[in-house]
C-alpha positions in Angstrom: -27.1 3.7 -7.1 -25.4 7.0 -7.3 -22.0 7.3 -5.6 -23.5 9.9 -3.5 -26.2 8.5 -2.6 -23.9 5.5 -1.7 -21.8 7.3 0.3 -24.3 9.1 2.1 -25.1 6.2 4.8 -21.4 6.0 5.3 -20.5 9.6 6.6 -20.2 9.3 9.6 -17.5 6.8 9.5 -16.0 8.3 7.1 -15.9 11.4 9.3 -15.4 9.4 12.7 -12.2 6.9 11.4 -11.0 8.2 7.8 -11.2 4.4 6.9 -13.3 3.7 4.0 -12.7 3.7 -0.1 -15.5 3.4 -2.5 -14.9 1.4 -5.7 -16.4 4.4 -8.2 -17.2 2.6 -11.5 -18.3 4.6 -13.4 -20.1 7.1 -11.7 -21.8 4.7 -9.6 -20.5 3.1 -6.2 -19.6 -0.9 -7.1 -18.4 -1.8 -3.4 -16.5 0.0 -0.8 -13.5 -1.2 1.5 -13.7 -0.5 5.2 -10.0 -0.3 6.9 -7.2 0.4 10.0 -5.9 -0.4 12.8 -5.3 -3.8 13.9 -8.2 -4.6 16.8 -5.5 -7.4 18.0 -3.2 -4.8 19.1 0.3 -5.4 19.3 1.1 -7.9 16.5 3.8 -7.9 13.4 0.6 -6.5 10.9 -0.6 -2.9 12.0 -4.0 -3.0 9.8 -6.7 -4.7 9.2 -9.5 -4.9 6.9 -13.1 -4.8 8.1 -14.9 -4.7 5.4 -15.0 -5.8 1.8 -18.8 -5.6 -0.6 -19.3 -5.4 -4.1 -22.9 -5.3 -4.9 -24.1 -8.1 -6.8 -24.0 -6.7 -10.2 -20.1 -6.4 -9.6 -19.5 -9.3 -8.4 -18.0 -12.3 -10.3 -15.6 -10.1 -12.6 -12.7 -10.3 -10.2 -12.6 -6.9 -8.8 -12.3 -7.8 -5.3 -10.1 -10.6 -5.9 -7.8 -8.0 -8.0 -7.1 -6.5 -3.9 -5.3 -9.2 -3.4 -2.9 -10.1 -6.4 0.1 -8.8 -4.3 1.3 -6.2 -2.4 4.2 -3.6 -3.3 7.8 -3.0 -1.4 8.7 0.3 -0.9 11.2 0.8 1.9 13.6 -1.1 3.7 15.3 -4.5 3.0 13.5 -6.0 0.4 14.7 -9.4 1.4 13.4 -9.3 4.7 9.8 -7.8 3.1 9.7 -10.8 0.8 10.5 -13.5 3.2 7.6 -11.8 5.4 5.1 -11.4 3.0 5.8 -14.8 1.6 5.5 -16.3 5.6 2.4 -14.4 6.0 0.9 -16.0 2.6 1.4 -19.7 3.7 0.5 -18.6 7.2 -3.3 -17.5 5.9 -3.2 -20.8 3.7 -2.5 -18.6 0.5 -0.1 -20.3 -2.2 2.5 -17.4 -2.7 3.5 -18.8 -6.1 0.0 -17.2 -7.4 1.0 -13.6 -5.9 3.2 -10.8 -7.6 6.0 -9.0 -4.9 6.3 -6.1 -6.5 10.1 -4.5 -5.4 10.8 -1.0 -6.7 12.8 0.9 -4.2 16.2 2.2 -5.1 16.8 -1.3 -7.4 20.0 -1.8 -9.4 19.8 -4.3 -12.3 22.1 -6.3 -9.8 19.4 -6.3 -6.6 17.2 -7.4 -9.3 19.0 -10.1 -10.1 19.0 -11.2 -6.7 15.9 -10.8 -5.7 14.8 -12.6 -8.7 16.9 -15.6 -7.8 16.2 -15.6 -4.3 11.7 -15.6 -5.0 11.7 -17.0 -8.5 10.4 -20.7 -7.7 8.5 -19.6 -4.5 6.4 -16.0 -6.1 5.6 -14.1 -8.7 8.0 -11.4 -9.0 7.7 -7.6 -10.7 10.4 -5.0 -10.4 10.4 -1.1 -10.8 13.7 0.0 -11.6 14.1 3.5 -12.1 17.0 5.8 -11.9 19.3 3.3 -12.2 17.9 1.9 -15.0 18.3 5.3 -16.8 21.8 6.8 -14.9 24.2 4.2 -14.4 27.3 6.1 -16.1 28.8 6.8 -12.4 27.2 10.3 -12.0 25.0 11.6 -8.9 21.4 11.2 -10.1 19.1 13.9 -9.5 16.0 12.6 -7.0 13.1 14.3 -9.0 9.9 12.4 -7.9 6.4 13.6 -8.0 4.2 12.4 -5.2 0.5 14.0 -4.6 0.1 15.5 -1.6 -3.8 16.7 -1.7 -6.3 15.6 -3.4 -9.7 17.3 -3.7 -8.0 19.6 -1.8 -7.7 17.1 1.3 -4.4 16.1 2.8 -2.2 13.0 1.2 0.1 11.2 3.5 3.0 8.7 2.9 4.0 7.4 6.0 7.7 5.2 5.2 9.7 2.5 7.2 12.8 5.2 5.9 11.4 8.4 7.7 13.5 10.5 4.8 10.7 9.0 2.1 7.9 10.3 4.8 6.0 12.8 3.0 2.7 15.1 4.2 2.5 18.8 4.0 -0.2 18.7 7.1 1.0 18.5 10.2 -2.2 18.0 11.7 -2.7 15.4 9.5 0.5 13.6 9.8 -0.1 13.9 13.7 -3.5 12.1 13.1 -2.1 9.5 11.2 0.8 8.7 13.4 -2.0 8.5 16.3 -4.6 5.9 14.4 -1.5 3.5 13.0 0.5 4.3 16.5 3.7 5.3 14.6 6.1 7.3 16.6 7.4 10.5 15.6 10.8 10.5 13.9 13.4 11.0 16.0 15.6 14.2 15.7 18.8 13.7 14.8 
């Protein structure tokens, strides 16, 4: 079926929550993911998915497994990210040693290191090491990082655990955001 026509049905909740990504392959619609807000309400995980479907002609390749190969650090103590995500694997009855923590957030070759030592026998680890990869001769690097912030002319949001890394250039949608995920405002300093 055409991804339009796919996506037609959908609309309104689409419209309504903002919560649903459509597996494009190709052209045509292969599944779709339906997502947000935890309906527990206050507990340590924030979202939720509701939905996962591949049609049937999609199915058996490993494209929805591929969702769940691991999940990416970005801010905060990466330590305390793995230990969590690791806790939340055996919780679920997941084997964390088949999983990938992918750390990339301001690593040294050192943090490396230690991360790698601290995970190595109980995950799958990947790092990201950027600037200091390619500036480590003592001199202020320069903090040039592209990050999209529309796209087909709608708003892009990242929404960080280090409010400097925040980044939306809509308020409104910012605002909207915050509300759905309950995520305070920064605080002013």
């Amino acid at each position: 079926m055409p991804l339009d026509e796919a996506a037609a049905p959908l609309a309104y909740r689409v419209f309504r929550d903002g919560r649903l990504l459509v597996l494009d392959f190709g052209g045509e619609a292969a599944g779709y993911v339906t997502y947000g807000r935890s309906r527990l309400g206050r507990t340590p995980f924030q979202g939720e998915i509701f939905e996962l479907y591949l049609h049937p002609i999609y199915q058996g390749f490993g494209l929805g497994e591929k969702l769940f190969d691991g999940a990416r650090h970005d801010s905060g103590d990466p330590f305390v990210w793995g230990e969590r995500l690791i806790a939340h694997y055996q919780r679920n009855r997941v084997d964390p040693r088949t999983k990938i923590l992918v750390f990339s957030d301001s690593l040294t070759i050192p943090k490396v290191i230690e991360l790698y030592r601290r995970f190595r026998d109980r995950a799958r680890s990947a790092f990201g090491v950027g600037t200091n990869l390619t500036n480590d001769v003592g001199h202020t690097p320069l903090q040039i990082v592209i990050k999209m912030v529309r796209c087909n002319g709608q708003p892009v949001a990242k929404l960080s655990d280090s409010p400097d890394k925040n980044l939306c250039d809509d308020p409104a949608y910012l605002a909207y955001l915050r509300q759905v995920f309950s995520i305070p405002p920064p605080t002013s300093s």
